[in-house]
PDB file of N, CA, C and O in Angstrom:
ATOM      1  N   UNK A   1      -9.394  31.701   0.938  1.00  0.00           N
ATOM      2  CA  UNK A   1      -8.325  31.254   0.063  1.00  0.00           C
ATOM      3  C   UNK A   1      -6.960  31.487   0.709  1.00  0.00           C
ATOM      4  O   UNK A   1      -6.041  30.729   0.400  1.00  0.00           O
ATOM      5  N   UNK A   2      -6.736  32.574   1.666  1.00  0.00           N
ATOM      6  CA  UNK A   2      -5.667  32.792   2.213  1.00  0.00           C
ATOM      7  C   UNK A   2      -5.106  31.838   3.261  1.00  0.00           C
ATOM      8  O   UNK A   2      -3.939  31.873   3.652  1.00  0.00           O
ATOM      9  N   UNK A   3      -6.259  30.781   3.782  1.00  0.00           N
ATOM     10  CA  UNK A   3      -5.463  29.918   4.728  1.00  0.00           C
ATOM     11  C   UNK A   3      -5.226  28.656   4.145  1.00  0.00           C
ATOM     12  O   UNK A   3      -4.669  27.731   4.735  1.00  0.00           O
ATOM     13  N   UNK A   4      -5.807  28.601   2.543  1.00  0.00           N
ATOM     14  CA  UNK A   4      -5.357  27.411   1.747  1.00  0.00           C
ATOM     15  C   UNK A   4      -4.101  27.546   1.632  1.00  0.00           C
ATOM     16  O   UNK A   4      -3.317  26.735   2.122  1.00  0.00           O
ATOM     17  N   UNK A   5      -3.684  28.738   0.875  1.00  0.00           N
ATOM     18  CA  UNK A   5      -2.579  29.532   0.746  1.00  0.00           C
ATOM     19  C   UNK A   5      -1.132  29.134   1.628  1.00  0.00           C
ATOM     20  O   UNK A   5      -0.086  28.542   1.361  1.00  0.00           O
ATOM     21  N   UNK A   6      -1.588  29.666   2.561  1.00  0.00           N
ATOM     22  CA  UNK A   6      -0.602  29.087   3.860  1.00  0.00           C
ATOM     23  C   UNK A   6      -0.239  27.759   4.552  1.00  0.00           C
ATOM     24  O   UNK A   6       0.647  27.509   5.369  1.00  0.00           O
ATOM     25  N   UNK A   7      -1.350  26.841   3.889  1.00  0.00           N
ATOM     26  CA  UNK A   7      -1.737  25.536   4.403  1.00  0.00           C
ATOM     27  C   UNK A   7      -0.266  24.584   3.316  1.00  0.00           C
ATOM     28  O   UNK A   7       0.620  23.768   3.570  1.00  0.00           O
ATOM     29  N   UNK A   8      -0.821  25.420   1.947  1.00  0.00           N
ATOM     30  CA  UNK A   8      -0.161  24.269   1.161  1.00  0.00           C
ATOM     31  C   UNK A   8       1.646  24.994   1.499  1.00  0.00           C
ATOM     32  O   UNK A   8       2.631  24.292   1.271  1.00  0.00           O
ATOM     33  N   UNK A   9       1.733  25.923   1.852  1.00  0.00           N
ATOM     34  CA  UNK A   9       3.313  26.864   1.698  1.00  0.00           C
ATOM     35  C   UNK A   9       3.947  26.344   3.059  1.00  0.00           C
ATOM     36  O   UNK A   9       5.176  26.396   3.095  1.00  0.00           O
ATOM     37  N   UNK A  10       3.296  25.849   4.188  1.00  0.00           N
ATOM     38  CA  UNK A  10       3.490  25.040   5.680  1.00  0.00           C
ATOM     39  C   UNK A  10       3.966  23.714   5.318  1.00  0.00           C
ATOM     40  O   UNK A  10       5.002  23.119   5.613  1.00  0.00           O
ATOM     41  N   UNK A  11       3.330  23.512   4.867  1.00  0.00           N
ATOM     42  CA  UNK A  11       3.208  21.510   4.229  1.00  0.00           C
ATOM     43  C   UNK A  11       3.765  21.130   3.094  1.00  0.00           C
ATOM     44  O   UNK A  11       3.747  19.900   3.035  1.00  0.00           O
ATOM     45  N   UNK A  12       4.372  21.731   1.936  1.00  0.00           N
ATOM     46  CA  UNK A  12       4.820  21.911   0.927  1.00  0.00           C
ATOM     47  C   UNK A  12       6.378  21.332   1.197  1.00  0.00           C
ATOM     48  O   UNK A  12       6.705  20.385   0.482  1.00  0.00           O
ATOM     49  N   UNK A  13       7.201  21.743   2.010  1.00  0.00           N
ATOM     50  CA  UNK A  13       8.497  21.381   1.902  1.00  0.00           C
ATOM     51  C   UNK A  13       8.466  19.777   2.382  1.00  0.00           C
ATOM     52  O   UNK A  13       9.137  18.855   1.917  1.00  0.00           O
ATOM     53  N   UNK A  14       7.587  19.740   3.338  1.00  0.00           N
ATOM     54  CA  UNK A  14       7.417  18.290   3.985  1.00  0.00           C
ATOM     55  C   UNK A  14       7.075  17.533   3.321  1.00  0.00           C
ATOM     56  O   UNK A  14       7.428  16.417   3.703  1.00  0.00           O
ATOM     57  N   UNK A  15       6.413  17.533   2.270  1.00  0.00           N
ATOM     58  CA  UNK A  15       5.287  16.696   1.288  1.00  0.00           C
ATOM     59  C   UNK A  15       6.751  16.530  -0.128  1.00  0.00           C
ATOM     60  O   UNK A  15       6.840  15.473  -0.753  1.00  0.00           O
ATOM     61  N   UNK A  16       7.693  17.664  -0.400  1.00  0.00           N
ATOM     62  CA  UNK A  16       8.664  17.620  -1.449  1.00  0.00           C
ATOM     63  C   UNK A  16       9.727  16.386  -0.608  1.00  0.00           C
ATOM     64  O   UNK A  16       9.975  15.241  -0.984  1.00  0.00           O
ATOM     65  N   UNK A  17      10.095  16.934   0.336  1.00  0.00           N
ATOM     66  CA  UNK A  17      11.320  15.968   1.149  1.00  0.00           C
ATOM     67  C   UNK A  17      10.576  14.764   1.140  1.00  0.00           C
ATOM     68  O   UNK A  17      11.290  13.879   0.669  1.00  0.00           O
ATOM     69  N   UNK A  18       9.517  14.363   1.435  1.00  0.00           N
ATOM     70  CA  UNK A  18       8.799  12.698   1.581  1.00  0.00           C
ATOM     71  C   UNK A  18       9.223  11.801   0.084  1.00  0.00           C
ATOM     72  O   UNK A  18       9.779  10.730  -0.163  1.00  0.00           O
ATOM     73  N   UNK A  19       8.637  12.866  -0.673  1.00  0.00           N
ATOM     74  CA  UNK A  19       8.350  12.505  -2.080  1.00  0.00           C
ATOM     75  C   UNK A  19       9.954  12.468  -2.748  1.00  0.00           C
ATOM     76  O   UNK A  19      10.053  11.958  -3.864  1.00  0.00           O
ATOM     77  N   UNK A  20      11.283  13.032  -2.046  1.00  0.00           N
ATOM     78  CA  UNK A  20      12.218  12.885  -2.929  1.00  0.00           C
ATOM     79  C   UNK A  20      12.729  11.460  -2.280  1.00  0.00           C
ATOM     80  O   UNK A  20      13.136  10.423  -2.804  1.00  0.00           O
ATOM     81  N   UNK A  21      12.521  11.881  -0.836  1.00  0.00           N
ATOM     82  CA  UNK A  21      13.386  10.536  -0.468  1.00  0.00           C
ATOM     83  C   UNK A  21      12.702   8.973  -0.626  1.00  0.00           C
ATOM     84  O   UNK A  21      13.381   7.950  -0.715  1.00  0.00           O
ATOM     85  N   UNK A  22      11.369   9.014  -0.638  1.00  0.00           N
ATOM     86  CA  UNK A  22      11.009   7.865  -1.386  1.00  0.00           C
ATOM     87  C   UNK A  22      11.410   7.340  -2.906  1.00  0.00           C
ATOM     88  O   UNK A  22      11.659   6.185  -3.252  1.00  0.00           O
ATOM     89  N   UNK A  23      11.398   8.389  -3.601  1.00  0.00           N
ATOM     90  CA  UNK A  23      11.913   7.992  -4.874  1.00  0.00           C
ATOM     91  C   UNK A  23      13.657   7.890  -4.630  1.00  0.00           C
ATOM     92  O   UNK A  23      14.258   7.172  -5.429  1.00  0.00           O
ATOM     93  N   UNK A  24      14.352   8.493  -3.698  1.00  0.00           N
ATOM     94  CA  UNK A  24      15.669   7.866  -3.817  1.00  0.00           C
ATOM     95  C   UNK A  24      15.595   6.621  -3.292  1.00  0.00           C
ATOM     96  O   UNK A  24      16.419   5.846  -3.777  1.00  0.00           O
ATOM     97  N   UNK A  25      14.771   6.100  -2.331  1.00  0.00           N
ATOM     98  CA  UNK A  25      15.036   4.778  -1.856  1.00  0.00           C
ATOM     99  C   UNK A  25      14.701   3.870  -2.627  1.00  0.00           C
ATOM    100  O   UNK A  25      15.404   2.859  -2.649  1.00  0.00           O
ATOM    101  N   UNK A  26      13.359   3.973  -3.614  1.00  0.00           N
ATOM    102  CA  UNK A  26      13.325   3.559  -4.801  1.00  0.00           C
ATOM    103  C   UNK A  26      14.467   2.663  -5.592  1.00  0.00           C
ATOM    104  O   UNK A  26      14.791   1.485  -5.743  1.00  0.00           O
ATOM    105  N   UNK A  27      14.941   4.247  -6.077  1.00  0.00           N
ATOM    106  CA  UNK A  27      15.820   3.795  -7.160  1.00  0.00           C
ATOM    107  C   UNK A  27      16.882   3.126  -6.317  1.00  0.00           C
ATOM    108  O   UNK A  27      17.393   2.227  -6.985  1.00  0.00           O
ATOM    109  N   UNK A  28      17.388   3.211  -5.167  1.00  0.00           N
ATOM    110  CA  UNK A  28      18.568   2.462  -4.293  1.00  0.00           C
ATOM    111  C   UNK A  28      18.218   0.916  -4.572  1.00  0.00           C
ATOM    112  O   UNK A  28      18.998   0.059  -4.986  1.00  0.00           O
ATOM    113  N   UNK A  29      17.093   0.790  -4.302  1.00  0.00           N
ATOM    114  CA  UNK A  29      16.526  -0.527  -4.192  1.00  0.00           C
ATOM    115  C   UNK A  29      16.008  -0.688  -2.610  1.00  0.00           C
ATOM    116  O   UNK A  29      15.185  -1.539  -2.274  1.00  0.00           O
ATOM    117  N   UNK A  30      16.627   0.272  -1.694  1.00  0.00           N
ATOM    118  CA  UNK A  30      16.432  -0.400  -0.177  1.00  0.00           C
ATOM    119  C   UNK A  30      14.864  -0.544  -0.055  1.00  0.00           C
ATOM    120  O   UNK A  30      14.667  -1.282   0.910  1.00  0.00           O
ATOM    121  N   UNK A  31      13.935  -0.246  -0.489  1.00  0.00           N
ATOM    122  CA  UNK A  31      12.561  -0.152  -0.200  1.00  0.00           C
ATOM    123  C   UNK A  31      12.551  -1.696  -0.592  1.00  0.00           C
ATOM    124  O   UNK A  31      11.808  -2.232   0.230  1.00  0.00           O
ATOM    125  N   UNK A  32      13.106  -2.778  -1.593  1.00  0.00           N
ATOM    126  CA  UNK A  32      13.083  -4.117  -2.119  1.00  0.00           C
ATOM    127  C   UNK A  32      13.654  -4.938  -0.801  1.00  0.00           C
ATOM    128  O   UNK A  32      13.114  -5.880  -0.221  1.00  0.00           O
ATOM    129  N   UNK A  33      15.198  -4.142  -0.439  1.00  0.00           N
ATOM    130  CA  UNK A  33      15.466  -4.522   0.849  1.00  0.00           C
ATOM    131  C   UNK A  33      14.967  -5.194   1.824  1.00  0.00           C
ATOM    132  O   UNK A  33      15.053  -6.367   2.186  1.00  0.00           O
ATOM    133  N   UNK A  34      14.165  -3.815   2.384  1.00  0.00           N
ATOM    134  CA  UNK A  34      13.253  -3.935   3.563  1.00  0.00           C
ATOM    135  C   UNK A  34      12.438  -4.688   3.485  1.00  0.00           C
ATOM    136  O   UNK A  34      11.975  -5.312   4.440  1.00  0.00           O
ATOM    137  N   UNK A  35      12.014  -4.808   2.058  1.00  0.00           N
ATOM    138  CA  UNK A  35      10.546  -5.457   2.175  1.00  0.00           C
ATOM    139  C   UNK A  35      10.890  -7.144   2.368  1.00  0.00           C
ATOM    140  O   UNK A  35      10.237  -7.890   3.099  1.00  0.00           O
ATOM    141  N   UNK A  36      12.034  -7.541   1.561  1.00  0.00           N
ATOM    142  CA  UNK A  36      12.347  -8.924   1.321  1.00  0.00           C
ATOM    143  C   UNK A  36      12.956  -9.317   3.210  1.00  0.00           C
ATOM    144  O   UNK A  36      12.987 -10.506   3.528  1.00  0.00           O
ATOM    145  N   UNK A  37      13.302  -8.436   4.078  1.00  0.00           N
ATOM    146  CA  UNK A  37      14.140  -8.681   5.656  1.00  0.00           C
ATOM    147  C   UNK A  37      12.720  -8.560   6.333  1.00  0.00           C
ATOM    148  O   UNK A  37      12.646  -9.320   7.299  1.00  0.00           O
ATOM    149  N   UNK A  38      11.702  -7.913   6.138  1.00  0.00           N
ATOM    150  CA  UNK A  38      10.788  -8.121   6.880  1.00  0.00           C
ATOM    151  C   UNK A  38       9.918  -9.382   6.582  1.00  0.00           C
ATOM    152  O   UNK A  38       9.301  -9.909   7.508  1.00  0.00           O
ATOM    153  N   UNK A  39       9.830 -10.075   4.814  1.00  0.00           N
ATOM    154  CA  UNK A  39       8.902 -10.809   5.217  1.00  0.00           C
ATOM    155  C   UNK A  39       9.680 -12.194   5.336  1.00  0.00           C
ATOM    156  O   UNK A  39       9.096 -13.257   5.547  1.00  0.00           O
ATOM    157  N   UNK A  40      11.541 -12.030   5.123  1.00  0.00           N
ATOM    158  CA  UNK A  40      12.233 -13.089   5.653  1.00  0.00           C
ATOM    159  C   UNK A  40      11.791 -13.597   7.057  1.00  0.00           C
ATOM    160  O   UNK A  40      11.462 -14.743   7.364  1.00  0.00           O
ATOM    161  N   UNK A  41      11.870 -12.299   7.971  1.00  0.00           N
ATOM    162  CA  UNK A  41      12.068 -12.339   9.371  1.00  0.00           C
ATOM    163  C   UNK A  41      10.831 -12.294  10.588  1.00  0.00           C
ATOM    164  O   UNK A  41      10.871 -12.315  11.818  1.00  0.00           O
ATOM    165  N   UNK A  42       9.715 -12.221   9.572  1.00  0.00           N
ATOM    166  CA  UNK A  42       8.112 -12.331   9.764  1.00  0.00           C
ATOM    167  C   UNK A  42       7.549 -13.228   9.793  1.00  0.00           C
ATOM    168  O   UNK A  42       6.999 -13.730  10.774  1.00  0.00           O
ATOM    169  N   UNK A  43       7.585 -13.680   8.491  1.00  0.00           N
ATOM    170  CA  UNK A  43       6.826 -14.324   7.596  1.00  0.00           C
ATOM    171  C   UNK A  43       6.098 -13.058   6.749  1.00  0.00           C
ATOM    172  O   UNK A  43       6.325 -11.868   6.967  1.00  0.00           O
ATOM    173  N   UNK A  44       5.031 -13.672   5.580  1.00  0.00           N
ATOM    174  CA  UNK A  44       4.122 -12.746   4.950  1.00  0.00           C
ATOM    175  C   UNK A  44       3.415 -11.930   5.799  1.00  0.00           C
ATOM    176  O   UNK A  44       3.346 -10.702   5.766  1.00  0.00           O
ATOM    177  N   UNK A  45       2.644 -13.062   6.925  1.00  0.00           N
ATOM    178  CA  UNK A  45       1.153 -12.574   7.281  1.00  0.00           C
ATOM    179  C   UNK A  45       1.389 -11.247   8.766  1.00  0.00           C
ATOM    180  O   UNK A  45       0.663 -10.314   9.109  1.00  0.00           O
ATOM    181  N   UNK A  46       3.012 -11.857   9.443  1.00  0.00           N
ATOM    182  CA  UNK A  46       3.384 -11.043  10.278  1.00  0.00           C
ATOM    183  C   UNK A  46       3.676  -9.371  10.242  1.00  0.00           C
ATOM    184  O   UNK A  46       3.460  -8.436  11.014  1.00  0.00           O
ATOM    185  N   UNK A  47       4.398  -9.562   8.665  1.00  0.00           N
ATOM    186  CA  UNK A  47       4.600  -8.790   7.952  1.00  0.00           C
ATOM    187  C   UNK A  47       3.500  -7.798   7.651  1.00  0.00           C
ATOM    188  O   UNK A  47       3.722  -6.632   7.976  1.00  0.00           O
ATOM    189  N   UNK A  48       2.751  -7.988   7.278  1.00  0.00           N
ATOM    190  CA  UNK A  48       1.587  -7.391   6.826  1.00  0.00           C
ATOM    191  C   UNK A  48       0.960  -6.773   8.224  1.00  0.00           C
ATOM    192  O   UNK A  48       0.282  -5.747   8.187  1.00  0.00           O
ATOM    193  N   UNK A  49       1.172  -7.312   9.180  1.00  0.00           N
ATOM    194  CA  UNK A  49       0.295  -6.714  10.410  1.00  0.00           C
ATOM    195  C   UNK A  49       1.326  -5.842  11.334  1.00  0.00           C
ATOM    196  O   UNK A  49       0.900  -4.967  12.089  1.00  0.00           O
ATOM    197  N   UNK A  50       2.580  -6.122  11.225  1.00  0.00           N
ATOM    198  CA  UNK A  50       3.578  -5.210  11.009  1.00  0.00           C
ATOM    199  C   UNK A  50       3.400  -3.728  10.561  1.00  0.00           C
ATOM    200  O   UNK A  50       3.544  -2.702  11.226  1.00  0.00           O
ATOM    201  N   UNK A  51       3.073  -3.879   9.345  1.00  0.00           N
ATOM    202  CA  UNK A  51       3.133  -2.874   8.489  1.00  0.00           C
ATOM    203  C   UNK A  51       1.983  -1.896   9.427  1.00  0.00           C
ATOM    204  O   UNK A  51       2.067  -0.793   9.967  1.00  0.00           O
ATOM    205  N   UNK A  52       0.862  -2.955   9.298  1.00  0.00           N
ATOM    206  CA  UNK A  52      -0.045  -1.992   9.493  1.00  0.00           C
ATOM    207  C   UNK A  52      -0.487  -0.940  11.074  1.00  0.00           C
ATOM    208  O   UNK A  52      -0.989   0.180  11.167  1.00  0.00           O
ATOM    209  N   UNK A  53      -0.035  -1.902  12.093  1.00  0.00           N
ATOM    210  CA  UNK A  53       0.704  -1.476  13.572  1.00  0.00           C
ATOM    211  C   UNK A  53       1.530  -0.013  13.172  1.00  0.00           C
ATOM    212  O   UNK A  53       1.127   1.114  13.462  1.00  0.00           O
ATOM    213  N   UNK A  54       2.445  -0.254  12.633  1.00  0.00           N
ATOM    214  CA  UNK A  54       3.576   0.794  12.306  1.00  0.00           C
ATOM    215  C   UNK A  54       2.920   1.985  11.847  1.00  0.00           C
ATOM    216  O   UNK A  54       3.066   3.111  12.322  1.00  0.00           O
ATOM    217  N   UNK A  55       1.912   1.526  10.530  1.00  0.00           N
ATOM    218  CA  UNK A  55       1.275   3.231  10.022  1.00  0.00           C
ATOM    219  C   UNK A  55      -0.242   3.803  11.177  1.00  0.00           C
ATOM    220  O   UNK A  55      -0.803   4.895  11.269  1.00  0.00           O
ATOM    221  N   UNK A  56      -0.449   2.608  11.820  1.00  0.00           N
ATOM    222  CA  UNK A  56      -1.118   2.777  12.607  1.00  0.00           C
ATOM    223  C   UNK A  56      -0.823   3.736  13.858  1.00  0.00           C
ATOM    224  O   UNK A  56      -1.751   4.382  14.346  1.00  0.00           O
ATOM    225  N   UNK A  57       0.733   3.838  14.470  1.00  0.00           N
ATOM    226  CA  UNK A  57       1.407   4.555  15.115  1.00  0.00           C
ATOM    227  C   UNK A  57       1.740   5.922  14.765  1.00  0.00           C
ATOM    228  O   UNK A  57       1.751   6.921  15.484  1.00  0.00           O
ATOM    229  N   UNK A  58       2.011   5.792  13.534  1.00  0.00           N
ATOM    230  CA  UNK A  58       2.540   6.819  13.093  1.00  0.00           C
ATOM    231  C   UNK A  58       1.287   8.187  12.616  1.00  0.00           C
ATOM    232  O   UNK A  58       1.448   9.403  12.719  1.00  0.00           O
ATOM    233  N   UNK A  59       0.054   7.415  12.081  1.00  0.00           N
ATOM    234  CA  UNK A  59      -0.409   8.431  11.339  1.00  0.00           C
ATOM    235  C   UNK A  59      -1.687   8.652  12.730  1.00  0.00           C
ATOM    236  O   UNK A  59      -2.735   9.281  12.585  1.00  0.00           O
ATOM    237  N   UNK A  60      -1.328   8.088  13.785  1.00  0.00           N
ATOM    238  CA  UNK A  60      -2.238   8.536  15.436  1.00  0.00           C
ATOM    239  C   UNK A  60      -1.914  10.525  15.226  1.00  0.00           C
ATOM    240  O   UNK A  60      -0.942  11.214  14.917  1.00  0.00           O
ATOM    241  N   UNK A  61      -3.261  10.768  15.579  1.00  0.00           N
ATOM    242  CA  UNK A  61      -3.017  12.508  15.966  1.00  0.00           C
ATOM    243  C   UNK A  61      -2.421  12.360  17.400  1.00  0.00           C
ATOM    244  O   UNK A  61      -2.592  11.385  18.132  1.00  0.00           O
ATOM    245  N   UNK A  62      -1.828  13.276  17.636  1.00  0.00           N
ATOM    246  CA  UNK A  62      -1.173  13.529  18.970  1.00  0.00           C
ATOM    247  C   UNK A  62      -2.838  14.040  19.897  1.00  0.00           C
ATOM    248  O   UNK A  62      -4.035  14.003  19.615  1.00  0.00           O
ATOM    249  N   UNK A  63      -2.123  14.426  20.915  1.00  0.00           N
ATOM    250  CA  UNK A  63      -3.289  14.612  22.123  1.00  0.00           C
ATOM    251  C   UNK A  63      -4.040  16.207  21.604  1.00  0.00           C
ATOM    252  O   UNK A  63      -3.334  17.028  21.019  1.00  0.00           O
ATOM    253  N   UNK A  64      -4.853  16.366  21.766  1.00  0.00           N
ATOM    254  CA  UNK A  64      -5.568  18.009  21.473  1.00  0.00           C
ATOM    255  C   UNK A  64      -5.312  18.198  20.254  1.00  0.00           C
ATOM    256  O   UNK A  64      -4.871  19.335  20.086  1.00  0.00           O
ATOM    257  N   UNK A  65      -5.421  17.312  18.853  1.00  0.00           N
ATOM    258  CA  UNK A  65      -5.253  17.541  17.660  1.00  0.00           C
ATOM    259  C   UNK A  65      -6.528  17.068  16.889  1.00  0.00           C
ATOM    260  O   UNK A  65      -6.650  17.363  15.700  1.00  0.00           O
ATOM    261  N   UNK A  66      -7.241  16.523  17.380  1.00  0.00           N
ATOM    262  CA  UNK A  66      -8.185  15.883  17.197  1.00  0.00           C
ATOM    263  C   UNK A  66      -8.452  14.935  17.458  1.00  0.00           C
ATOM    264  O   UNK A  66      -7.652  14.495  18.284  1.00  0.00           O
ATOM    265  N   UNK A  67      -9.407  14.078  17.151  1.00  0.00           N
ATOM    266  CA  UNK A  67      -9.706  12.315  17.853  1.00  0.00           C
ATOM    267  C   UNK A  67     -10.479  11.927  17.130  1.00  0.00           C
ATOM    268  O   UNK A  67     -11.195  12.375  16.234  1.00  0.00           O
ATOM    269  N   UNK A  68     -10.126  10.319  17.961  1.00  0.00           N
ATOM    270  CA  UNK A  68     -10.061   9.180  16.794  1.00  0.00           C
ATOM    271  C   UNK A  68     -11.327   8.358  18.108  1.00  0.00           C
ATOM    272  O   UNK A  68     -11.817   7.251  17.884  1.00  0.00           O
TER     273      UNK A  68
END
């Protein structure tokens, strides 16, 4: 239980900051923004494979973190 403990108290501020600044971009509207300049400047279908490239990059483990 003690390295749950530490797991969620490590990851906790990161997981609050994600979660505020999505809901500020939210309410800004820029998340409507983005979405309407990407599938201006795409199209839909570009867009969409866009997207998925991007989380595809992002959510890669680094080297010696595990594998894919």
């Amino acid at each position: 239980m003690g390295s749950a403990g530490r797991f969620i108290m490590q990851f906790f501020p990161i997981c609050l900051l994600g979660a505020l600044f999505g809901k500020l971009m939210e309410d800004s509207g820029s998340v409507t923004a983005i979405a309407n300049f990407m599938t201006e400047r795409l199209r839909l279908w570009r867009a969409v494979l866009a997207g998925a490239l991007v989380s595809a990059l992002v959510v890669r483990p680094r080297r010696g973190q595990g594998s894919w």
